[in-house]
C-alpha positions as CSV (number, residue, x, y, z in Angstrom):
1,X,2.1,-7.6,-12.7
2,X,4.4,-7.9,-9.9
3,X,3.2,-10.0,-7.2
4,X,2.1,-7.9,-3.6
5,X,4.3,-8.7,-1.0
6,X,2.4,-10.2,2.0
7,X,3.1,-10.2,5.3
8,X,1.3,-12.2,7.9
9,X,0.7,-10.7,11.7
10,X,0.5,-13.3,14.1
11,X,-1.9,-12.6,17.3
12,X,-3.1,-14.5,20.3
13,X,-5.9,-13.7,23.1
14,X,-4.9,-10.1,24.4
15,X,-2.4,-8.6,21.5
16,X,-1.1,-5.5,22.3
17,X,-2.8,-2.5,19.8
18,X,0.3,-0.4,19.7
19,X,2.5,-2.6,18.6
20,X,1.7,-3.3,14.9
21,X,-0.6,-0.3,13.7
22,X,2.7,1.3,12.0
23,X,3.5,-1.6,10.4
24,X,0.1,-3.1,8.9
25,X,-0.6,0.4,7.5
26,X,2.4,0.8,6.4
27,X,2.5,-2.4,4.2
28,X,-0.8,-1.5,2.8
29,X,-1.4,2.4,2.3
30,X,2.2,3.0,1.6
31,X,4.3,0.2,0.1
32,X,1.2,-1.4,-1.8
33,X,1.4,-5.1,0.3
34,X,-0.7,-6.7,2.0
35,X,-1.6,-7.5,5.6
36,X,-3.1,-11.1,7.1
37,X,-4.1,-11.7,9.9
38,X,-2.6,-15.4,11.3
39,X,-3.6,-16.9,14.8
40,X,-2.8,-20.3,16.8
41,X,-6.7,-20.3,17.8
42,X,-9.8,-19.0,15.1
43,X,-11.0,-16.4,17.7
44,X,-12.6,-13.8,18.0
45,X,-9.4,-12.3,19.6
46,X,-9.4,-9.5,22.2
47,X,-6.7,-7.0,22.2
48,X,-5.2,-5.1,25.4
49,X,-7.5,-2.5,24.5
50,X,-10.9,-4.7,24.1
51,X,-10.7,-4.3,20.4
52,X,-11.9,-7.4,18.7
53,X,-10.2,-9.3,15.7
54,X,-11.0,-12.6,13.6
55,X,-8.2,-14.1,12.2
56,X,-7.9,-14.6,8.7
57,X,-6.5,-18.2,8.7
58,X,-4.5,-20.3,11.2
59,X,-0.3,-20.3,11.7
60,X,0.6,-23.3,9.7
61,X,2.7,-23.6,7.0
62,X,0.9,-24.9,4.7
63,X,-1.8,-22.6,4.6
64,X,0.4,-19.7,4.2
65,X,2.7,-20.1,1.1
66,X,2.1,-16.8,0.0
67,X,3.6,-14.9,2.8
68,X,6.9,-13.0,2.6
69,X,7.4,-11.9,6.0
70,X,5.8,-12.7,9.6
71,X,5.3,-10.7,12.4
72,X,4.7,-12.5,15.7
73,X,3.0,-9.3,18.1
74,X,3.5,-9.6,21.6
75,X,1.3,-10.4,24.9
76,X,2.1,-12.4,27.9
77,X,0.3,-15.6,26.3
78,X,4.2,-16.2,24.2
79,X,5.4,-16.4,28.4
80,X,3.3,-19.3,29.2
81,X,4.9,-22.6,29.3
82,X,2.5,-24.2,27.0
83,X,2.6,-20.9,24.5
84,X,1.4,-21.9,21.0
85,X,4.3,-23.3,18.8
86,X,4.4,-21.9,15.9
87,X,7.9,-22.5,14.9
88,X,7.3,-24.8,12.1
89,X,5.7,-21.0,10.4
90,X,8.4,-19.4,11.3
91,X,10.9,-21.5,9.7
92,X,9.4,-22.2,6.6
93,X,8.7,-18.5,5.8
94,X,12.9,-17.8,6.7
95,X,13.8,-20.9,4.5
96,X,12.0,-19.2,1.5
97,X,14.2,-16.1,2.2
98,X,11.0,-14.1,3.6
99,X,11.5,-11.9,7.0
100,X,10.1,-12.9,10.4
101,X,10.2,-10.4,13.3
102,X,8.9,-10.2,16.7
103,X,7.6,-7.5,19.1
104,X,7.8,-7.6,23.4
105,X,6.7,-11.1,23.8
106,X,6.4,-11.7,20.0
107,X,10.4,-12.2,20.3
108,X,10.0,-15.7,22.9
109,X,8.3,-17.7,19.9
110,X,11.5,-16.2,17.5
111,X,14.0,-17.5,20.8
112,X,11.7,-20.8,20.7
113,X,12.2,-21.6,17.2
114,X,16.2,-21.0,17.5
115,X,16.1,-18.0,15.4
116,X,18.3,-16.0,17.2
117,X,21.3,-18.3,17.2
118,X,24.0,-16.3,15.9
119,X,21.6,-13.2,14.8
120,X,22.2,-10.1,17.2
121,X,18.3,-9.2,18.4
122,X,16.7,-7.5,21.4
123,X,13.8,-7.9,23.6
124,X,12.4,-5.9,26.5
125,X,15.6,-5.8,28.5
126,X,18.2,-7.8,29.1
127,X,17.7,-11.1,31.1
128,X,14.4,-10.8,30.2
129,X,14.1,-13.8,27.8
130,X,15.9,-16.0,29.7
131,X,13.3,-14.9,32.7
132,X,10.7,-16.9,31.0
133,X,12.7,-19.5,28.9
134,X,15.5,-20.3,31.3
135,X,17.9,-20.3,28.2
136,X,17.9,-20.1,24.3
137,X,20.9,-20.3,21.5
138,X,21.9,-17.1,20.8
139,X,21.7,-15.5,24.4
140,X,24.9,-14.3,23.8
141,X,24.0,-11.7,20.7
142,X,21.6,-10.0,22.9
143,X,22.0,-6.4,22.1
144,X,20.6,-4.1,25.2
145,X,18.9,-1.3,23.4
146,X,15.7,0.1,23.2
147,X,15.6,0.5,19.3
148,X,14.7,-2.6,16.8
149,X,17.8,-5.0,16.1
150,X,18.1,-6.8,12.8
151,X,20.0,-9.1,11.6
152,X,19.6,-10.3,8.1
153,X,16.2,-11.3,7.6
154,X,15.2,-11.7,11.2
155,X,13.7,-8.7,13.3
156,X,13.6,-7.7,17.0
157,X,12.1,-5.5,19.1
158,X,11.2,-4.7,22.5
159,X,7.4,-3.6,23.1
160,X,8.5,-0.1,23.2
161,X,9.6,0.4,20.0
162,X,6.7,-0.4,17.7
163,X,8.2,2.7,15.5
164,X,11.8,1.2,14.7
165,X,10.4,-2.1,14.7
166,X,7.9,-0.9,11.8
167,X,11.3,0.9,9.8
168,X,13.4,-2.6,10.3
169,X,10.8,-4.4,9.0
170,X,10.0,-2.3,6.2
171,X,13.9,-2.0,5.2
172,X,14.4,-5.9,4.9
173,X,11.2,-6.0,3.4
174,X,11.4,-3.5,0.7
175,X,14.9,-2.6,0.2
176,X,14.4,-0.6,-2.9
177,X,11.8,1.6,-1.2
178,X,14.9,2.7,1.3
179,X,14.3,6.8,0.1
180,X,10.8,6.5,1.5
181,X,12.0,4.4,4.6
182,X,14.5,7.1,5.5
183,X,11.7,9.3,5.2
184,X,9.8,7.6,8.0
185,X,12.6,7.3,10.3
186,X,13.3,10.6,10.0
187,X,9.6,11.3,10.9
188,X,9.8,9.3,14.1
189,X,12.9,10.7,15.0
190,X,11.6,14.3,15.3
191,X,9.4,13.1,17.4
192,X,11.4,12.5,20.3
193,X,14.3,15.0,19.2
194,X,11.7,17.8,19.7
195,X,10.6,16.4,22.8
196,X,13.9,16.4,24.4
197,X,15.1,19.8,23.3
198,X,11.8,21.3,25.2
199,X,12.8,19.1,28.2
């Protein structure tokens, strides 16, 4: 029996709710993964929304072998100069040949950990990275756009886009699901294509 492909969410103290809802039930109900929940402290955790969460296990790499892909979620806690570290996670799950992506803030630990050095990726705007980190390798392949960016294994979104940043994820992840994919994209794309022709 083949193996479930598991993907680990990483949350601190005030995760944004919207952000990863497409993607955890996505993994789970559709593609038959699975979801864990990773975080720097044991919690409880607090979202935006004053929804509470207790982590499953903690961010390092050792307890978390079995993961495929991480998915670092954003709040303003990844801003803070002493913002947990938990590139030695992210790392080891790219050096295995999993996927790591990260949402709004989620993208300054992926910056931190030097994952964006010659990958193209995105954020919440441009200049908007280098507003809290001064600098990072791979400024350079900043793509301005308000869509997820991937580039290989690595995904990138701003905190906008939870729906494209559920789709990249999802097409590194499971290539051979990529008729069901297009199916989703498609979904979210009426969405806003029927907004605008009513505008």
């Amino acid at each position: 029996m083949e193996k479930k492909r598991t993907v680990g969410f990483v949350f601190v103290e005030g995760f944004a709710d919207w952000e990863f809802g497409m993607l955890s039930g996505s993994v789970n109900e559709w593609f038959g993964g699975r979801a864990v929940c990773l975080s720097p402290s044991p919690g409880p955790l607090k979202s935006i929304g004053g929804f509470r969460m207790l982590p499953d296990r903690g961010v390092d790499p050792s307890d978390n072998l079995d993961l495929d892909a991480v998915a670092v979620i954003g709040f303003d806690t990844w801003s803070d100069a002493d913002a947990p570290d938990i590139t030695p996670l992210l790392k080891d799950v790219l050096a295995r040949g999993g996927i790591v992506g990260g949402i709004c803030a989620g993208t300054l630990a992926l910056a931190r950990a030097g994952l964006f050095s010659g990958r193209k990726h995105t954020s919440n705007g441009a200049g908007w990275i280098e507003s809290r980190l001064d600098t990072y390798a791979g400024s350079e392949h900043y793509q301005d756009v308000p869509y997820a960016v991937r580039d290989g294994h690595v995904v990138s979104a701003a905190g906008t886009a939870p729906g494209t940043f559920a789709i990249a994820f999802l097409e590194a992840l499971f290539p051979e699901q990529a008729p069901q994919i297009a199916e989703m994209r498609e979904m979210i794309a009426r969405e806003f294509t029927s907004r605008s022709e009513k505008a």
